[in-house]
N, CA and C atoms as an extended XYZ file, in Angstrom:
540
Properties=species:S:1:pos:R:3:atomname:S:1:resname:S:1:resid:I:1 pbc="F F F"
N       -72.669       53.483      293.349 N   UNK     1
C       -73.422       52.388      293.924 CA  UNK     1
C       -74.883       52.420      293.457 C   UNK     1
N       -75.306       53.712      293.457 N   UNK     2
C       -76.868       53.661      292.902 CA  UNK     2
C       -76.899       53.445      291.638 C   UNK     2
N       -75.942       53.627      290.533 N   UNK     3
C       -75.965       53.272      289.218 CA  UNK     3
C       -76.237       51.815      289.451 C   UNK     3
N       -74.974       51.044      290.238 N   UNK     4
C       -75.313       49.481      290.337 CA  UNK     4
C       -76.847       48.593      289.867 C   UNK     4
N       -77.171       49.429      291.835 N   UNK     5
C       -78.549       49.128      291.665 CA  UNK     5
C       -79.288       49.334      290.651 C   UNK     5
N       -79.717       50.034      290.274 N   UNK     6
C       -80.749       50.601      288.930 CA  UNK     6
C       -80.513       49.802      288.137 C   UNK     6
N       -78.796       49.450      287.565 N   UNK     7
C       -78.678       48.431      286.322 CA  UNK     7
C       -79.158       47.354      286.734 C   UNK     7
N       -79.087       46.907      287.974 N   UNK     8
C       -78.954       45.300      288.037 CA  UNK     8
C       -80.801       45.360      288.705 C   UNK     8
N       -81.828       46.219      288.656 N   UNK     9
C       -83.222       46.028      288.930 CA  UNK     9
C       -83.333       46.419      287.383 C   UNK     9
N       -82.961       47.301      286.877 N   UNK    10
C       -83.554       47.491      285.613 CA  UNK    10
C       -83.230       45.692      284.484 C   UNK    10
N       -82.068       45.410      285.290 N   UNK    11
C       -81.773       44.197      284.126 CA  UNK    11
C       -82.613       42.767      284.774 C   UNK    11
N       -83.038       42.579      286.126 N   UNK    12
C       -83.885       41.455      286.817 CA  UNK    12
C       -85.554       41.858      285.919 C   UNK    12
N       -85.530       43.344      286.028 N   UNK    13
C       -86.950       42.982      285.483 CA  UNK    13
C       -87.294       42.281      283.989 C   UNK    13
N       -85.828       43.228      283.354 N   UNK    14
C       -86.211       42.609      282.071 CA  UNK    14
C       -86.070       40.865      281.695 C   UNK    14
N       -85.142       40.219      282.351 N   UNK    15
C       -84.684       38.872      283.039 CA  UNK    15
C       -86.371       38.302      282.768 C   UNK    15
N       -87.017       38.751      283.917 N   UNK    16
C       -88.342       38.448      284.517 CA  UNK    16
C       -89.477       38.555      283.137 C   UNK    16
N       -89.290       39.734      282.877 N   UNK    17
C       -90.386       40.064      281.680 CA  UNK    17
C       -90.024       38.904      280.852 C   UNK    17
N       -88.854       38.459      280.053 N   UNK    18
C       -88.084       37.813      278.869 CA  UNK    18
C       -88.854       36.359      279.707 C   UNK    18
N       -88.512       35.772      280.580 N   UNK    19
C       -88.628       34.829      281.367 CA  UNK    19
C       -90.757       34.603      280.864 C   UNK    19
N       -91.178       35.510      281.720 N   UNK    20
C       -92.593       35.246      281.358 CA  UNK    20
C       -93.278       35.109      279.721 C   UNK    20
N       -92.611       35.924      279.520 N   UNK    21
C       -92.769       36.130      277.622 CA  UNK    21
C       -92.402       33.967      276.878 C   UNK    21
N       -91.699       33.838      277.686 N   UNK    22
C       -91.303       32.122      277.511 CA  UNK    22
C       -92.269       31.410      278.045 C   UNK    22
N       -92.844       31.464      278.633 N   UNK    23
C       -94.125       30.943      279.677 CA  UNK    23
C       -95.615       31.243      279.013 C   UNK    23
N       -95.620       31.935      278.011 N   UNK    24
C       -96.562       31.955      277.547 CA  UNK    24
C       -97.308       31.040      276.722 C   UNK    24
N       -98.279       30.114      276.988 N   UNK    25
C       -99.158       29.317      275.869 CA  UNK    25
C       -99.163       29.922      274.686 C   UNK    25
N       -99.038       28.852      274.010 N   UNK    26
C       -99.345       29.096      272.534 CA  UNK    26
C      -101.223       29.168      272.947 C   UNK    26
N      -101.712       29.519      271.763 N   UNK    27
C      -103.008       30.092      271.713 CA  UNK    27
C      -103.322       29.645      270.343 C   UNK    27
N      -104.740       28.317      270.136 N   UNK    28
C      -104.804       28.510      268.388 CA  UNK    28
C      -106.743       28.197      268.605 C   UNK    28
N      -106.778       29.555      267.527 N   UNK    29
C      -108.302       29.899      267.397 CA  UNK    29
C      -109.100       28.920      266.401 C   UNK    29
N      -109.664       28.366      266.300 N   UNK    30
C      -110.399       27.619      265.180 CA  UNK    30
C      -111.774       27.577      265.369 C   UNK    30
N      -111.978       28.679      264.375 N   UNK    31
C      -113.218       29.352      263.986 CA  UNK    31
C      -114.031       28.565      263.318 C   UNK    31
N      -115.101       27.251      264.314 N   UNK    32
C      -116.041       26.298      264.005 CA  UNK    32
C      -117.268       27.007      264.495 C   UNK    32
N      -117.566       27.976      264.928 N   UNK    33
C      -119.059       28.308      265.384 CA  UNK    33
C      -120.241       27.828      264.457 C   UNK    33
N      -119.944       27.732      263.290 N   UNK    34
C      -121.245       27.448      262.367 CA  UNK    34
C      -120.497       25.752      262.033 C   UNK    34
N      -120.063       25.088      262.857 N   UNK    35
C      -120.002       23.584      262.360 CA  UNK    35
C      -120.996       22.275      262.988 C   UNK    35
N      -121.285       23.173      263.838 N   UNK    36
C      -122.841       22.202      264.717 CA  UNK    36
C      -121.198       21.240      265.580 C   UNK    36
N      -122.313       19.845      265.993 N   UNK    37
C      -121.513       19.154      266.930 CA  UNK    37
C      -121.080       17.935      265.744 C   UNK    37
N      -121.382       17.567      264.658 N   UNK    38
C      -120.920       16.876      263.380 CA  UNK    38
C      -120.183       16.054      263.544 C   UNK    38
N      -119.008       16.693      264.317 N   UNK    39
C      -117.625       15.632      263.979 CA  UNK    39
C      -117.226       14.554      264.828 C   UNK    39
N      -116.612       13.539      264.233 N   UNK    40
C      -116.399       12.656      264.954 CA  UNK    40
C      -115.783       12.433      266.175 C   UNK    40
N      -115.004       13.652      266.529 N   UNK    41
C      -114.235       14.421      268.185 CA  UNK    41
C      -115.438       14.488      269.056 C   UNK    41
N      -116.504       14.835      268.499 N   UNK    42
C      -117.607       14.731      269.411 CA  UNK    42
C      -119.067       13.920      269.161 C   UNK    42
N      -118.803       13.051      268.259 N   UNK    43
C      -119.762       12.043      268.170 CA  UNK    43
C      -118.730       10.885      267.206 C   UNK    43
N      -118.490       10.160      267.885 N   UNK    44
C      -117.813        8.856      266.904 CA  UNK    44
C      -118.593        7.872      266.202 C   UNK    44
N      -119.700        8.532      265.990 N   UNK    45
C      -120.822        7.915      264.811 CA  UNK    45
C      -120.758        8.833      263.915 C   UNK    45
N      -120.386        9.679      263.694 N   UNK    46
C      -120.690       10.797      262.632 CA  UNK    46
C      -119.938       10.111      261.263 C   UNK    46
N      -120.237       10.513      260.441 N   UNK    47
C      -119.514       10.472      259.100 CA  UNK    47
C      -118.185       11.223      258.936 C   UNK    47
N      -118.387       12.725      259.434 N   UNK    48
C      -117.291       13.641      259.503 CA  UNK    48
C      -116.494       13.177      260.359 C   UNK    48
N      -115.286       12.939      259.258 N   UNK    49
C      -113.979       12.685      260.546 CA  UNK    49
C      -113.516       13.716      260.647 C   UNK    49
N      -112.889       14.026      261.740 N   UNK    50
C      -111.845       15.255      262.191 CA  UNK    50
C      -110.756       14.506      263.266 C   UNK    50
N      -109.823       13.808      262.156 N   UNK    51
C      -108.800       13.144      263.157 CA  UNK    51
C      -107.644       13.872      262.904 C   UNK    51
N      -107.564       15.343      262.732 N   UNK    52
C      -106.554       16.314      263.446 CA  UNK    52
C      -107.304       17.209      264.401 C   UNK    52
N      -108.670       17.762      264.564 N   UNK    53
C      -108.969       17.854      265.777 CA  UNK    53
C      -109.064       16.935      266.575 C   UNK    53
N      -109.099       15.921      266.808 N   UNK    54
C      -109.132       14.927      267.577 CA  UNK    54
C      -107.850       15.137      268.191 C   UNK    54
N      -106.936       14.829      267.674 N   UNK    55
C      -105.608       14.741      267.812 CA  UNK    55
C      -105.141       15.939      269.005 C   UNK    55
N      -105.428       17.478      267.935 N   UNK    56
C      -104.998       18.423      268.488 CA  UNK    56
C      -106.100       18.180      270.256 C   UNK    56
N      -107.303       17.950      270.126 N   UNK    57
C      -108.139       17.904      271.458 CA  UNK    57
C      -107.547       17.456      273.225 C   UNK    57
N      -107.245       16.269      272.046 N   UNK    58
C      -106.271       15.459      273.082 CA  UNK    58
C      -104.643       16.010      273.910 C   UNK    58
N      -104.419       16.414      273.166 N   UNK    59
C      -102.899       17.393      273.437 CA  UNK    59
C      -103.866       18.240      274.055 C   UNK    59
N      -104.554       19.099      273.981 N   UNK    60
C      -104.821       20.020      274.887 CA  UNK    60
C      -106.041       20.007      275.524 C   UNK    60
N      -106.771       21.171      275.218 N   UNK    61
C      -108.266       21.747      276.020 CA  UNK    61
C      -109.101       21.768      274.732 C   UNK    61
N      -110.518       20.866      275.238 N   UNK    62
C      -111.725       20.944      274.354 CA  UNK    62
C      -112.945       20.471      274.917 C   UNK    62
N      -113.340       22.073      274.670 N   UNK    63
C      -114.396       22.621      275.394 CA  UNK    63
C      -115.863       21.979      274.650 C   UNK    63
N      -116.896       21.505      275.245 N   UNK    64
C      -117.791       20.438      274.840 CA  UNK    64
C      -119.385       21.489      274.581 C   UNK    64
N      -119.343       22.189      275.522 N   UNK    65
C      -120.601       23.194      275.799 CA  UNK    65
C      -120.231       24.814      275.230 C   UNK    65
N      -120.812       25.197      273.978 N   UNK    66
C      -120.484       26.550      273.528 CA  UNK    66
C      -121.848       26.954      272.945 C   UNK    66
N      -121.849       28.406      272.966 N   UNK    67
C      -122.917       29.124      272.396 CA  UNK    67
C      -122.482       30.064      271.530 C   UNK    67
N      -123.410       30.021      270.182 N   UNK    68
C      -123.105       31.162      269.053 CA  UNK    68
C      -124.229       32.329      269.191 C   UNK    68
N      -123.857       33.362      269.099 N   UNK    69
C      -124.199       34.719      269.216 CA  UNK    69
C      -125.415       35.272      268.447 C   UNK    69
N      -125.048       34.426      266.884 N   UNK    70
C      -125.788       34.429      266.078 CA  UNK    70
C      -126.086       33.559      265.308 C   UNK    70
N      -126.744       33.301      264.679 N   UNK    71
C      -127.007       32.517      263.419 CA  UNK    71
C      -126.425       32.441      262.001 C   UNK    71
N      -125.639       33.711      262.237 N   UNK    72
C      -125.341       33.953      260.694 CA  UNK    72
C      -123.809       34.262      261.211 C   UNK    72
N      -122.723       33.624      259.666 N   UNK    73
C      -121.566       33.482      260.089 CA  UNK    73
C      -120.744       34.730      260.787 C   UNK    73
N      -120.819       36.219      259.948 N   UNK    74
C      -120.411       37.276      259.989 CA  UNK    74
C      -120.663       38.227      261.547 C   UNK    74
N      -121.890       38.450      262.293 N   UNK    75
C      -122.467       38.998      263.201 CA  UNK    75
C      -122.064       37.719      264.021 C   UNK    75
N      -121.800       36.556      264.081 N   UNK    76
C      -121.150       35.351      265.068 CA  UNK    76
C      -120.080       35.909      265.556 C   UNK    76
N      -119.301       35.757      264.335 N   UNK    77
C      -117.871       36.264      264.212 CA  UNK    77
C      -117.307       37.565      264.993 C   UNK    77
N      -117.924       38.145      264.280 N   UNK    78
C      -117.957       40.134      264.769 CA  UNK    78
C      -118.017       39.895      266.526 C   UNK    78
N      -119.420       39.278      267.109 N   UNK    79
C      -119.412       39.374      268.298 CA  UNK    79
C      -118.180       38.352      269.265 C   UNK    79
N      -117.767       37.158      268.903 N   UNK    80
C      -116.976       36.239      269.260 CA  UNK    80
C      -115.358       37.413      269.820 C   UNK    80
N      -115.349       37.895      267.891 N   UNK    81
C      -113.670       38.767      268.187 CA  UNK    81
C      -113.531       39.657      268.815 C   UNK    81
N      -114.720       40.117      269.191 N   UNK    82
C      -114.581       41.603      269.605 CA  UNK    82
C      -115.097       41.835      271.178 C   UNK    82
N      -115.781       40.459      271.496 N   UNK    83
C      -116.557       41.096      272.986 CA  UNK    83
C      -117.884       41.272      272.907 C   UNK    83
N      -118.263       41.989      271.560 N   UNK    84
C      -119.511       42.699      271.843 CA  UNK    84
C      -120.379       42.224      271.078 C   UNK    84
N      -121.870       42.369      272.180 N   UNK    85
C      -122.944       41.146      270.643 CA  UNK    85
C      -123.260       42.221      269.801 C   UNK    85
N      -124.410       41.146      268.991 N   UNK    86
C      -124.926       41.529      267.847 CA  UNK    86
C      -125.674       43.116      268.036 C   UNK    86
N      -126.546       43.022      269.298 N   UNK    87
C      -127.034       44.460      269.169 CA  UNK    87
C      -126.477       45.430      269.790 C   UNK    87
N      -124.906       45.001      270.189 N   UNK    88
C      -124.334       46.218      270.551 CA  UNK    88
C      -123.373       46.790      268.827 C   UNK    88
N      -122.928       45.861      268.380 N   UNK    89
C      -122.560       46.460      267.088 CA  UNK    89
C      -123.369       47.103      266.134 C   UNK    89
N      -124.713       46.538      266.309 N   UNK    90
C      -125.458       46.252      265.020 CA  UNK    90
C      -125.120       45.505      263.671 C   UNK    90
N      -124.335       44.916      264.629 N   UNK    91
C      -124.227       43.881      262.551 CA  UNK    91
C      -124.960       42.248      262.645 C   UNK    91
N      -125.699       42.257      261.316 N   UNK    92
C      -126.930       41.327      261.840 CA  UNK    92
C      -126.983       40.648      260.999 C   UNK    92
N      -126.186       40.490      259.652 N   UNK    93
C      -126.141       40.077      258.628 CA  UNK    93
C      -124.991       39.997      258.078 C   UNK    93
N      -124.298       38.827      256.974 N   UNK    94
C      -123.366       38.679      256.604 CA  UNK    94
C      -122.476       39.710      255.952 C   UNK    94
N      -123.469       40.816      254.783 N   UNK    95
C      -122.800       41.801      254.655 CA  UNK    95
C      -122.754       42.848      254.784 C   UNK    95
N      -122.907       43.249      256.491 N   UNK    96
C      -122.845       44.213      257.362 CA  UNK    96
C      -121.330       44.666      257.540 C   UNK    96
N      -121.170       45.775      257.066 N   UNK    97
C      -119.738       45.603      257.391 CA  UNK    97
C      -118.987       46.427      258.735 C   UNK    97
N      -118.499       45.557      259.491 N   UNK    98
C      -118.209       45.393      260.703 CA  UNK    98
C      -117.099       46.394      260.911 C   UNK    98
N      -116.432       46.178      260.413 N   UNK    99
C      -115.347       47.490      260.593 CA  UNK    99
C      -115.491       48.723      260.784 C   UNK    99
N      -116.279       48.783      259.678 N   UNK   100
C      -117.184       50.214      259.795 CA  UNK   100
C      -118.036       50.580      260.927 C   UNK   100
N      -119.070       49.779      261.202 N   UNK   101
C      -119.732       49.927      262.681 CA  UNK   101
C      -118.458       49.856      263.596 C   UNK   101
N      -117.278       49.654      263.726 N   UNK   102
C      -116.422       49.629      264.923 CA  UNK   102
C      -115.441       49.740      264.355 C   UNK   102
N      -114.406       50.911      263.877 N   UNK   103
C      -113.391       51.676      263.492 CA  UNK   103
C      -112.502       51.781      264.352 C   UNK   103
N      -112.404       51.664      265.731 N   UNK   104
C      -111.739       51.896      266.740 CA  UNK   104
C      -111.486       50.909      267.724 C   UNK   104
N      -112.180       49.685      267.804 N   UNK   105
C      -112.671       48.589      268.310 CA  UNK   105
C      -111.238       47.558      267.864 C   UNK   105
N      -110.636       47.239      269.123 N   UNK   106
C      -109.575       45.804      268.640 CA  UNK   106
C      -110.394       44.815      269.119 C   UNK   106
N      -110.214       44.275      267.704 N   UNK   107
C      -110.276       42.345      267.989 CA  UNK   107
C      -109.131       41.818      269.028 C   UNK   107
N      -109.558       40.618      269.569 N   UNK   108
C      -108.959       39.793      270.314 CA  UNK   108
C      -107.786       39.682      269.582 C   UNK   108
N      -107.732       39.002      267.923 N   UNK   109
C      -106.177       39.407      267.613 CA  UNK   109
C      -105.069       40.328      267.779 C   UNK   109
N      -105.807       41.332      267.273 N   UNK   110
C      -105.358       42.431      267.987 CA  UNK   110
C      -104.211       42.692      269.334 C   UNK   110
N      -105.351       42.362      270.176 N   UNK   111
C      -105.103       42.168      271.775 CA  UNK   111
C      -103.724       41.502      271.612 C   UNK   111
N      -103.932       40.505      271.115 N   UNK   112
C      -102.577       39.384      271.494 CA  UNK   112
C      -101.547       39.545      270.727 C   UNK   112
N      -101.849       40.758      269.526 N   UNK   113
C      -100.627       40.979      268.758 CA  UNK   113
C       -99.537       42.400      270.243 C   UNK   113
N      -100.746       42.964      270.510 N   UNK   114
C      -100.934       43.936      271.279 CA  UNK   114
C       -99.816       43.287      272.529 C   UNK   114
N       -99.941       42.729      272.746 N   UNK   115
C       -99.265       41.369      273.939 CA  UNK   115
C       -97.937       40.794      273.773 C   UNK   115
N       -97.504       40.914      272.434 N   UNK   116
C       -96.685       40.562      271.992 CA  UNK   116
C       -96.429       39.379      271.334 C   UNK   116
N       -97.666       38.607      271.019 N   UNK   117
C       -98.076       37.920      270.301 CA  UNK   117
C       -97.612       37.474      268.504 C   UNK   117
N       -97.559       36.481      267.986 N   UNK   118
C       -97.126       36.849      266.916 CA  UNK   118
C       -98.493       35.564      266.867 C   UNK   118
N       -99.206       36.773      265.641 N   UNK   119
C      -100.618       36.298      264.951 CA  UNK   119
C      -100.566       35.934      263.398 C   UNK   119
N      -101.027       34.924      263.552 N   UNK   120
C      -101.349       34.564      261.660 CA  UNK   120
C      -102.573       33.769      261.941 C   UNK   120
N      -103.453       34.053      260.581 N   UNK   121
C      -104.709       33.442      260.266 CA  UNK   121
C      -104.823       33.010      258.744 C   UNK   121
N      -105.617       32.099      258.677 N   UNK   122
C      -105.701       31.642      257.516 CA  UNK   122
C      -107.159       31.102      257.281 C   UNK   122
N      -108.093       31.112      256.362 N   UNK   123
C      -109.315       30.811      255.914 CA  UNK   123
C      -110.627       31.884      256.180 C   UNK   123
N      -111.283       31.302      256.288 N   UNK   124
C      -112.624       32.361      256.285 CA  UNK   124
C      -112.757       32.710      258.028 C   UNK   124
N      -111.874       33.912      258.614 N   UNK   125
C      -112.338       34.526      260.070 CA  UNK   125
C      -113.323       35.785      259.605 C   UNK   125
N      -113.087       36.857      259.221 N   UNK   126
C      -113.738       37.679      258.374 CA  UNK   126
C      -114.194       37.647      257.273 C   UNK   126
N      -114.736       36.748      256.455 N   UNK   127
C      -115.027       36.064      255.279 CA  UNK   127
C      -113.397       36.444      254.332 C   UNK   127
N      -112.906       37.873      255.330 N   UNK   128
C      -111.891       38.489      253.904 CA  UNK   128
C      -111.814       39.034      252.671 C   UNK   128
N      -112.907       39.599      252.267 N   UNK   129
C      -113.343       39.686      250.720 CA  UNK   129
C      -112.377       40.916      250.643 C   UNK   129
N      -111.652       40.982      249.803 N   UNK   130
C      -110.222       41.919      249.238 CA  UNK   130
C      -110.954       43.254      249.514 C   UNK   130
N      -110.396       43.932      250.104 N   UNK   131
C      -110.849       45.355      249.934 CA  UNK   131
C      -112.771       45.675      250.040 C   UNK   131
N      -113.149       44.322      251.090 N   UNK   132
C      -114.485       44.747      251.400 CA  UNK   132
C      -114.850       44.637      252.510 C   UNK   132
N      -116.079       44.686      253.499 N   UNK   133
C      -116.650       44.925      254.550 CA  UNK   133
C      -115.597       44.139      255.161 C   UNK   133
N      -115.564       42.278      255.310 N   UNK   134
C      -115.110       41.416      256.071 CA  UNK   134
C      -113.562       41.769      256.200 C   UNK   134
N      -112.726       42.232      255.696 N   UNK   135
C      -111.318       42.608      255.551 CA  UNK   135
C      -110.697       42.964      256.736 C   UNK   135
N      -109.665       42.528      257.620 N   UNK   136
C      -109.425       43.131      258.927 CA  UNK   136
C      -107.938       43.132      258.599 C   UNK   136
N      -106.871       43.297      258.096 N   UNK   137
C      -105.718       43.677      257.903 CA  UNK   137
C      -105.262       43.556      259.405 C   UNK   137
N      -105.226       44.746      260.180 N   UNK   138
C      -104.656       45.098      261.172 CA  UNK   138
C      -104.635       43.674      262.238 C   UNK   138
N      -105.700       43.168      262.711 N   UNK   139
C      -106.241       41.813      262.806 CA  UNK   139
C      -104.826       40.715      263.411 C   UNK   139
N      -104.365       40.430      262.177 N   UNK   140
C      -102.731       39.754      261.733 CA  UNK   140
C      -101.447       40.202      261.432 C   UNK   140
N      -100.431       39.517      261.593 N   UNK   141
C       -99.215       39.552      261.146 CA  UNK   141
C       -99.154       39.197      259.637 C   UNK   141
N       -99.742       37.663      259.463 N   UNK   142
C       -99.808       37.627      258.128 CA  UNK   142
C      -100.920       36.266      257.928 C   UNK   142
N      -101.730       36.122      256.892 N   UNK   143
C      -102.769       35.799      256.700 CA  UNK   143
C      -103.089       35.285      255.475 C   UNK   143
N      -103.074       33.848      255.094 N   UNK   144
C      -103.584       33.015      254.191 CA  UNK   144
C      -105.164       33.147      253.736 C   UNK   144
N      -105.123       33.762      252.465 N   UNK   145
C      -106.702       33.806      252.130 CA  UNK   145
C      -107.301       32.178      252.233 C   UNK   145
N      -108.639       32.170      252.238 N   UNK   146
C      -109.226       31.059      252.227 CA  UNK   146
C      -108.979       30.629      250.950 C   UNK   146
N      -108.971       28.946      250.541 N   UNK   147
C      -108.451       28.509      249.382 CA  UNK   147
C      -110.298       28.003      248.749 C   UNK   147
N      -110.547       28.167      247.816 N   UNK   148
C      -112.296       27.842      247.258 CA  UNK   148
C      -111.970       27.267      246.210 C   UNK   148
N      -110.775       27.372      245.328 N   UNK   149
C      -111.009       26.016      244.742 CA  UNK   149
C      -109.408       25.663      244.027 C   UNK   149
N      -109.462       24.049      243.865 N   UNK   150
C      -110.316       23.231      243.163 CA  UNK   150
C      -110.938       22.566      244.661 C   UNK   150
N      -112.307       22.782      244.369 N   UNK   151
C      -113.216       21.685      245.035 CA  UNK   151
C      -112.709       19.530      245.038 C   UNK   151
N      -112.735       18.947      245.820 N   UNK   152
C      -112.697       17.787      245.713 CA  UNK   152
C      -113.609       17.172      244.516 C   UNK   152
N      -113.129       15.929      243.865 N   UNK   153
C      -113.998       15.314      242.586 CA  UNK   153
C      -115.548       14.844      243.247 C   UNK   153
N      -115.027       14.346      244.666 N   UNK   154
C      -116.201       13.877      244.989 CA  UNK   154
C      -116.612       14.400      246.451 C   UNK   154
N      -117.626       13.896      247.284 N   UNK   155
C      -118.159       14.677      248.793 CA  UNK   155
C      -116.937       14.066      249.688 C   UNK   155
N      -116.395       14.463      250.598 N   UNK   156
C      -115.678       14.532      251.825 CA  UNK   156
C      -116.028       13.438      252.713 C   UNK   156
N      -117.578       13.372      252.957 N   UNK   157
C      -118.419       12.839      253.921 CA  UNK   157
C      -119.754       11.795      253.479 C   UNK   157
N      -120.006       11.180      254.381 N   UNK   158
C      -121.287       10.484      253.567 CA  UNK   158
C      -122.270       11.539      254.460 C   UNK   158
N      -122.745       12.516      254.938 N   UNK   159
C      -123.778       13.422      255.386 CA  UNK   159
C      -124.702       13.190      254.674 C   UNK   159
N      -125.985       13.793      254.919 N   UNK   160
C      -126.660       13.817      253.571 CA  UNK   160
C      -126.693       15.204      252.873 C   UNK   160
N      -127.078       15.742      251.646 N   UNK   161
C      -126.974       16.606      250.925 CA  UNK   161
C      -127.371       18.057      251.726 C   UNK   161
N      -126.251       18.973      251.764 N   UNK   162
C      -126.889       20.388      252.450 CA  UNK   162
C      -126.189       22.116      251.717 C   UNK   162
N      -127.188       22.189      251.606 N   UNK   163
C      -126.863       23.390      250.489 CA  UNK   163
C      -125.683       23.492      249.441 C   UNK   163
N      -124.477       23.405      250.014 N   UNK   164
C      -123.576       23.495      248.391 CA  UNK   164
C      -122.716       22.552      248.897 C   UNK   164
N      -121.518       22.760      248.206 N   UNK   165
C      -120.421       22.087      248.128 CA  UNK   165
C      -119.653       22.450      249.549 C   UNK   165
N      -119.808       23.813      250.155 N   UNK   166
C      -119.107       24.618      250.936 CA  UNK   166
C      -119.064       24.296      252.020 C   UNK   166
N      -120.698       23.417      252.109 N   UNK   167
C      -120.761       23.148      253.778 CA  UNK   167
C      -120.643       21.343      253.679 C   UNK   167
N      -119.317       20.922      252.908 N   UNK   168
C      -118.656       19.437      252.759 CA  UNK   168
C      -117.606       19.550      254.121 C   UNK   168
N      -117.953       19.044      255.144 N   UNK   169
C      -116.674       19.142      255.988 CA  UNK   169
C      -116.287       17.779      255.851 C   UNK   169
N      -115.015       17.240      255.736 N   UNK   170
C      -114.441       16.517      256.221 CA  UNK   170
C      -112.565       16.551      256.270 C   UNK   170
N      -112.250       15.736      255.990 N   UNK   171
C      -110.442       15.423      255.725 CA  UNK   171
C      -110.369       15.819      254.119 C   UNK   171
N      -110.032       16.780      253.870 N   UNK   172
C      -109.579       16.831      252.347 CA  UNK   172
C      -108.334       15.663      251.516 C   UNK   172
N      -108.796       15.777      250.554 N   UNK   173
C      -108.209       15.093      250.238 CA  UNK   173
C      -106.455       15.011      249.605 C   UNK   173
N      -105.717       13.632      250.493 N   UNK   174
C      -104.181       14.579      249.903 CA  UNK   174
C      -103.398       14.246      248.760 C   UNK   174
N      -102.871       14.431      248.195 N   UNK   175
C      -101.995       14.475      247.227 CA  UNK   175
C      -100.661       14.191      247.338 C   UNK   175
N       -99.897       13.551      246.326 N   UNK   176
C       -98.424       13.130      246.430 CA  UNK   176
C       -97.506       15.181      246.535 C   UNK   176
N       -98.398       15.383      245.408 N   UNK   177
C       -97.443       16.688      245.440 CA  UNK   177
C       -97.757       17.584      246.143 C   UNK   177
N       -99.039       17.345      247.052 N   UNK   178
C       -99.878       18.715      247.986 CA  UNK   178
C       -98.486       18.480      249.632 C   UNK   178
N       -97.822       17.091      249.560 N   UNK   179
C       -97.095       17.038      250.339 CA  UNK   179
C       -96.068       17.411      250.818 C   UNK   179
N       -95.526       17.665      252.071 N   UNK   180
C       -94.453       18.278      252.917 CA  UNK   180
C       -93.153       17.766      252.523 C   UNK   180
């Protein structure tokens, strides 16, 4: 009789666990801290369209009031994933390398891989540079480098001119064969 029991609490919990594990939100990070308020999701005068954030906004939660940590993309970043600011890491500059100041330290990815999470990233979260400071491997499951080129023929946006090509946000442009 006590075998019973045990199987049939040992098998409700797992029931329960499996059950909550289904209940879990999806979760998707999109790493805009250095995009200002630009886009047309939050100003419908802007030039920059963003009519898949828009889209995605609407389906869910979008948060209007945020603060960046830092000024600079890398020490933003570092403090955002991890919890901790700039002068608790010390990384203060883009190529500070973060890992190194915190070897032991999980990112929030981490956490949620940690959770049971299944994580993928793709573009510039750690800038990523192959085998340098920004590199977080552990981070993900699996992970699309950022794509840099071919650049578009022409600007994205009518903005006016700001440092390179890099900081062109808009709708890229699509292609018959770039298609699904």
């Amino acid at each position: 009789m006590m075998k019973k029991i045990l199987f049939h609490s040992v098998f409700l919990l797992g029931a329960v666990n499996l059950t909550h594990a289904l209940d879990r939100p999806n979760v998707i990070f999109i790493a805009i801290d250095d995009m200002n308020d630009w886009i047309s999701l939050l100003d419908p005068e802007s030039p920059i369209k963003t009519p898949n954030l828009k889209r995605l906004a609407e389906k869910g939660m979008l948060f209007t009031k945020a603060y960046c940590p830092s000024p600079a993309c890398n020490p933003s970043r570092v403090s955002i994933l991890t919890g901790l600011r700039p002068s608790t890491t010390g990384v203060y500059g883009n190529n500070s390398d973060w890992r190194g100041a915190l070897p032991d330290h999980k990112t929030i990815f981490q956490k949620f891989k940690d959770s049971g999470y299944s994580v993928k990233g793709a573009g510039k979260i750690f800038h990523h540079k192959l085998n340098g400071a920004f590199h977080d491997g552990p981070s993900f499951h699996s992970f699309q480098h950022m794509i840099t080129q071919p650049h578009p023929e022409k600007k994205l946006n009518e903005a006016p001119e700001y440092g390179s090509i890099r900081t062109d946000w808009g709708v890229f442009p699509k292609k018959e064969e770039d298609s699904i």
